[in-house]
N, C-alpha and C positions, 0 to 999 in steps of 0.2 A: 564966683560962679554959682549959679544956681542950680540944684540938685533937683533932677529931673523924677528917682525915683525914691521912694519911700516900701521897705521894707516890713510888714508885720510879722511878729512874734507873740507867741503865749495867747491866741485865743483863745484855747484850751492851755487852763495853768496846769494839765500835768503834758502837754507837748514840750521838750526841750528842743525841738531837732533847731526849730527858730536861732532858738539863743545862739545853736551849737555855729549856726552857718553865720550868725551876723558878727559874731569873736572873732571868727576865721578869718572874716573881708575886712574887718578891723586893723588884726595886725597884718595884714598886707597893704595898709594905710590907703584903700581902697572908699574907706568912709566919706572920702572928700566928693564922692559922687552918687552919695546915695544918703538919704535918713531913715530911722528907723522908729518903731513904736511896741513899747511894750502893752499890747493891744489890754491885760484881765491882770495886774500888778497883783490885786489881793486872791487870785485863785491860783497865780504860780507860787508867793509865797509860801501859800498852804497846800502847796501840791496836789490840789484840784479838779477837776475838768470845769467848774465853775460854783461861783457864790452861791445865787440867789435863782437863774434862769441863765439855760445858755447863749453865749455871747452872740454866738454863732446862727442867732436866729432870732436876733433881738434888732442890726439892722432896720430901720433909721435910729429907731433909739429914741426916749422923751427923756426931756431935759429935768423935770422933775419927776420922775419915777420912783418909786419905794422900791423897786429892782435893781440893787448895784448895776449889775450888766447893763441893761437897759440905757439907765444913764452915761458908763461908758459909752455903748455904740453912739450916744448921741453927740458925745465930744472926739471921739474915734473918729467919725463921718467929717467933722468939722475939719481935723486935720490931714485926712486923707484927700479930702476934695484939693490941697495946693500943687499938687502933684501932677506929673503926666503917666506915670505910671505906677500901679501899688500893687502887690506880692503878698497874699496872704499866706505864711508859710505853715503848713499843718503834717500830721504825721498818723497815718494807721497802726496800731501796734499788731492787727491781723491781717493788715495788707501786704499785697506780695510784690505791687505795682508802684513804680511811681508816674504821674500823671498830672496831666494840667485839667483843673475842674473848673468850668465856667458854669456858673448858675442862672443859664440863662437859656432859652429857647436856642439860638441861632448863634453862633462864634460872632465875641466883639469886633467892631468895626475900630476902638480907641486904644487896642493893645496889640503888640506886632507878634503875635503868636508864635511868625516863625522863628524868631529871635530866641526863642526855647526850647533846648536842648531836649527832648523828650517826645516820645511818640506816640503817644496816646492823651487823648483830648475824650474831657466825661461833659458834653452837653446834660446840665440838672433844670428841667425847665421849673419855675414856681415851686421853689424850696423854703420859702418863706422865712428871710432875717437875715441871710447872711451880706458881707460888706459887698463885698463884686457880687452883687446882686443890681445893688439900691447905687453903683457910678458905673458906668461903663469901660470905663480905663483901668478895671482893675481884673486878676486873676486868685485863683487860689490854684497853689501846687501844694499836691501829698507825697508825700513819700513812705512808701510800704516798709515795713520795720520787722516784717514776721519775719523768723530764720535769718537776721540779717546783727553783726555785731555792729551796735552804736557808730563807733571811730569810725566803718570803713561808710557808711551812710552816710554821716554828716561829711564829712569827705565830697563822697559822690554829690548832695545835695548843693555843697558850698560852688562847686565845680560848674554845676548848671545856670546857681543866681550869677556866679563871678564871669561866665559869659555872656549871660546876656547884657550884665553893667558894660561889659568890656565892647559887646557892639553899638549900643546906643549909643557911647561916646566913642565910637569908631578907635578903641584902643587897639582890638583886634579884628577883623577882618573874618564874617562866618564862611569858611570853604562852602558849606552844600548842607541849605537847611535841610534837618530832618522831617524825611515825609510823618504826618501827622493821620493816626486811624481815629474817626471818631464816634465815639458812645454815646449811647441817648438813656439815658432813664426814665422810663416810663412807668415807675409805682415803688413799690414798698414790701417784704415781704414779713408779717409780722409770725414771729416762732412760735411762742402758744397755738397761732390759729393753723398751722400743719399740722393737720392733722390728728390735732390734741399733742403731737410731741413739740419738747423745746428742748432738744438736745441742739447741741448746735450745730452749724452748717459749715459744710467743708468744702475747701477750693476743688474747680474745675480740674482733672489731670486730662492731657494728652493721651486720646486714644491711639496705641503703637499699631494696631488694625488697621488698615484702609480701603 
């Protein structure tokens, strides 16, 4: 049989959540339907976020580059293109959200969106490098990590890729996709230039007013 989708891990070599969620679908001997790629080998080794230039914005990639990364995306791009569907799996360590990020102007037409468990979609137009950038068939999902213990996330994260493996090959049946809200980004907010301070920035709370 041919495996229809291909899973990334370790863009970023200090994200583990990747590895955590593709061990999971492993021993559930789940692998027989999906492949995987350990996208930056020598920046998780060294626990990382990356060698030389980030990976993550390096997309198509030159074959010979004096840029490790670089030349990864270049052989990265090669083996994701076999695929119908590719999952670039990333993690925020001050995010609160988990989210499907498409780097692109307008939601793919070559990935079935709804088939992911998650409700919130980050429209990123012209991000320049990243992989579901430069194919159409592919996505990036985050998962927020702030206040949250490791085990019960990867848990939650393995939970979302193992249903959506589980619909594309019609192992289970989705009751009622989840409605999807979606986000647009429209710039950058750089912390030095507020104002002369760079203290950092804190999440949005819920105003109990109305």
């Amino acid at each position: 049989m041919k495996k229809k989708i291909l899973l990334i891990a370790a863009t970023h070599g200090d994200e583990k959540i990747g590895l955590g969620i593709i061990n999971k679908l492993r021993n559930k001997k789940l692998d027989k339907y999906f492949d995987y790629l350990i996208a930056n080998p020598k920046a998780l080794n060294k626990k990382l976020r990356f060698i030389d230039v980030d990976l993550n914005r390096s997309y198509p990639g030159k074959k010979n580059s004096f840029y490790y990364e670089q030349k990864r995306a270049y052989y990265n791009l090669l083996f994701a293109k076999k695929y119908l569907y590719v999952i670039d799996i990333h993690e925020a360590s001050q995010g609160i959200n988990d989210l499907i990020i498409v780097p692109k102007k307008s939601l793919p037409k070559l990935f079935p969106l709804n088939l992911i468990d998650l409700g919130i979609v980050l429209l990123w137009p012209n991000p320049k490098g990243p992989l579901s950038q430069v194919i159409d068939n592919a996505i990036e999902l985050e998962f927020g990590m702030k206040n949250r213990k490791r085990n019960e996330a990867v848990l939650n994260a393995e939970k979302i890729v193992e249903n959506f493996i589980r619909y594309i090959y019609k192992i289970k049946k989705q009751e009622q996709p989840i409605l999807k809200k979606i986000y647009y980004v429209y710039g950058k907010l750089m912390l030095p230039k507020v104002n002369g301070d760079s203290s950092p920035l804190v999440d949005f709370k819920k105003n109990k007013n109305k």
